[in-house]
N, C-alpha and C positions, 0 to 999 in steps of 0.2 A: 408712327401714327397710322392709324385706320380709317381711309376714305370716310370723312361725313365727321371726324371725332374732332372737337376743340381744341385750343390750344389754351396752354395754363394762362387765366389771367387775373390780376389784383390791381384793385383803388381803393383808393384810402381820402378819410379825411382829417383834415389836422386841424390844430388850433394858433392863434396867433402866435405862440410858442415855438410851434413846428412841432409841438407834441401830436402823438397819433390818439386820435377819439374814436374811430368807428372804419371797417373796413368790411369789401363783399370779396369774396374770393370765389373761381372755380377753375378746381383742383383737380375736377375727376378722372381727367386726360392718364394721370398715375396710379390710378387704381387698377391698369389693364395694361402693365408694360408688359409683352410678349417673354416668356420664360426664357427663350435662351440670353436675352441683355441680361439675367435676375444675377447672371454667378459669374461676373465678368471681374471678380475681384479676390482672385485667387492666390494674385501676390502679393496683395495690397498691404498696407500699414493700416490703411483707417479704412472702416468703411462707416460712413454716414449715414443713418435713415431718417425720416420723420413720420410723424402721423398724417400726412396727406397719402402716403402709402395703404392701401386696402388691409386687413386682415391677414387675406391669403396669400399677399404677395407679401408682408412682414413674415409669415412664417416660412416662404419660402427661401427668404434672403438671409434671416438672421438663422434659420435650421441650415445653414452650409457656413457661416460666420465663424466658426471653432477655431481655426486656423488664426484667421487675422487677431491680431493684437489690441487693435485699438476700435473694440464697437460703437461708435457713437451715436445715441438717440435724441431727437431734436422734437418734443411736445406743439402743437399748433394751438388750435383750438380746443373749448374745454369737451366739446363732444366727441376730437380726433383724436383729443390725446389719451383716451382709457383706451384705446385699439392696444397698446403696448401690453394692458394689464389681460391682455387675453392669454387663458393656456397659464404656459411657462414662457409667454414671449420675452418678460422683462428680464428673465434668469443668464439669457443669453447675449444683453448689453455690457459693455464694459462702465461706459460712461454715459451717465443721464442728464441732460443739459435741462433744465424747465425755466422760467423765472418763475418768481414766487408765486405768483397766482396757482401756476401751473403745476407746480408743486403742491399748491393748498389741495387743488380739486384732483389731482390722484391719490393725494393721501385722504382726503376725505370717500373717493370713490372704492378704496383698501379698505379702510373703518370706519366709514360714519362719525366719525368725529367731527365737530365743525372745530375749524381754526381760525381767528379772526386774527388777519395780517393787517398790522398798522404801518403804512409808507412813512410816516412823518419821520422817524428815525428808527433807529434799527438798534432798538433798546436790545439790553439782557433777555427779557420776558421774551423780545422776536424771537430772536436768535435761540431763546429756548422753546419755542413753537416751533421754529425754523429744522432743530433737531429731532425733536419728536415726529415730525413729518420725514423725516428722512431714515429716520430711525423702520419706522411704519412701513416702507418701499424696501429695505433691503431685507427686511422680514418678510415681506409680501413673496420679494425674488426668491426666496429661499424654501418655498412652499413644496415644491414639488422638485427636489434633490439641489446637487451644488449647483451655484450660482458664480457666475463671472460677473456680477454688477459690483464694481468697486469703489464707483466714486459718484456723487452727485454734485455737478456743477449748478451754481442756483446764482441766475442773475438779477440784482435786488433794486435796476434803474440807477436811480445817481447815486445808491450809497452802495456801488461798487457789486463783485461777487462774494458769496460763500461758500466756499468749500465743505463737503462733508463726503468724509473718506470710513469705509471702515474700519473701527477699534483705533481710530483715532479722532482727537478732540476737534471740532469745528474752528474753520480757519475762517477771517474774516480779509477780505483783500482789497482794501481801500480801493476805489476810483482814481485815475490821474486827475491832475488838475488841468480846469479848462475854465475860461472866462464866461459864465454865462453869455455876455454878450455876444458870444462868436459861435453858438447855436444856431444854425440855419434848419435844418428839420430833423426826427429822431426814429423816421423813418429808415427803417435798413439797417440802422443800430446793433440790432442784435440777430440778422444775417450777419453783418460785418465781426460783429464778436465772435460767432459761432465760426466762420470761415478762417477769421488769423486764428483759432484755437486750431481747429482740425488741420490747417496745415502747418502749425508748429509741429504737431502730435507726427504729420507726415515728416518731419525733416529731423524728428528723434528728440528734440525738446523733452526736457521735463514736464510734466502738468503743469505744474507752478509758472514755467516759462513759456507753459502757449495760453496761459491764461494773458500770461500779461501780454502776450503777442495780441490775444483776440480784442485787449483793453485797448490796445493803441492801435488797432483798427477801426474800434466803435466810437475814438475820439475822431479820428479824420470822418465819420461817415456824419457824426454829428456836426461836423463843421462844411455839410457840403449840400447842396441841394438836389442832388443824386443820391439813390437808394445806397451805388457803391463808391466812394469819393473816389475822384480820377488818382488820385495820388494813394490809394491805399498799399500798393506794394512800396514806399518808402517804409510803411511800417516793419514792415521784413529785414529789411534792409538792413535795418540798426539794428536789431536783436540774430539772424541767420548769417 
């Protein structure tokens, strides 16, 4: 950090649920991480981004990314998350993580199409919205020569993830089971899912088996009133 610069911070508010309603963040602290930290992952298995990252530091990070194997991109907000759709930045992800929302508004920000996502259940009709949007993004990647985006992970809240891979059919990945009642807040939820994913991905897992790794992360962080449950490396444990 640079004398006089902030430090990342977020608050959040919840509902008697422990569900998340509204949050302020500031992020800007990552929009000017000094270039030589930018390519400190040269041997790496995954390399992680999100859209709290600037423009110019996405293109500086994911244009040296060829190498690594496992690019993974992590959507924020709906104004940070089209930063990906700049250039040919998206061409250069391996894996696109959104939940649905986030999904809606980059595929709507590609076409203009509006998509109207129903939470109540995750009918056919979603699920074939859910495809067309994801259809839209690896055409989008594909715009300006080949493309390394191969999969779009889309996390869909309590009815679990969907898979969408290319030239292959949409995979639907049920939720584990958890007692409503033992929901303490759902904050950190899907840090926690994103985190047991990328480090199954680091320990050579299949996709299929860091999904489920990221699932039984996001069950322990739901059942804890910490962002990251003190017990979430037992998740590991049983699956590594």
């Amino acid at each position: 950090m640079k004398a006089g610069q902030r430090t990342a911070s977020f608050a959040a508010t919840l509902n008697g649920k422990g569900e998340f309603l509204s949050g302020i963040a500031d992020m800007d602290v990552l929009t000017t991480i000094p270039e030589p930290h930018l390519r400190r992952f040269k041997y790496s298995k995954v390399l992680l981004a999100d859209s709290n990252l600037g423009v110019e530091t996405l293109k500086e990070v994911l244009g040296h990314s060829s190498h690594v194997p496992n690019v993974v991109f992590e959507p924020i907000s709906k104004e940070k998350s089209v930063r990906i759709l700049e250039g040919n930045l998206l061409s250069h992800v391996t894996i696109l993580k959104p939940n649905i929302l986030q999904l809606r508004d980059l595929a709507f920000e590609v076409s203009r199409t509006p998509f109207s996502v129903d939470f109540t259940e995750l009918s056919e009709p979603v699920l074939a919205d859910i495809s067309k949007m994801a259809e839209t993004l690896f055409a989008h990647s594909d715009l300006q020569g080949p493309s390394r985006l191969a999969h779009i992970v889309i996390t869909v809240n309590k009815h679990g993830v969907v898979l969408a891979s290319r030239d292959s059919p949409l995979k639907h990945i049920k939720p584990l089971p958890l007692d409503p009642v033992l929901i303490k807040s759902a904050v950190g939820c899907g840090d926690s899912f994103l985190g047991g994913l990328v480090y199954g991905l680091a320990k050579d897992l299949s996709l299929l088996d860091a999904i489920d790794l990221g699932q039984r992360c996001a069950l322990r962080s739901l059942q804890s009133l910490r962002n990251v449950a003190e017990d979430v490396g037992e998740a590991a444990k049983r699956i590594i």
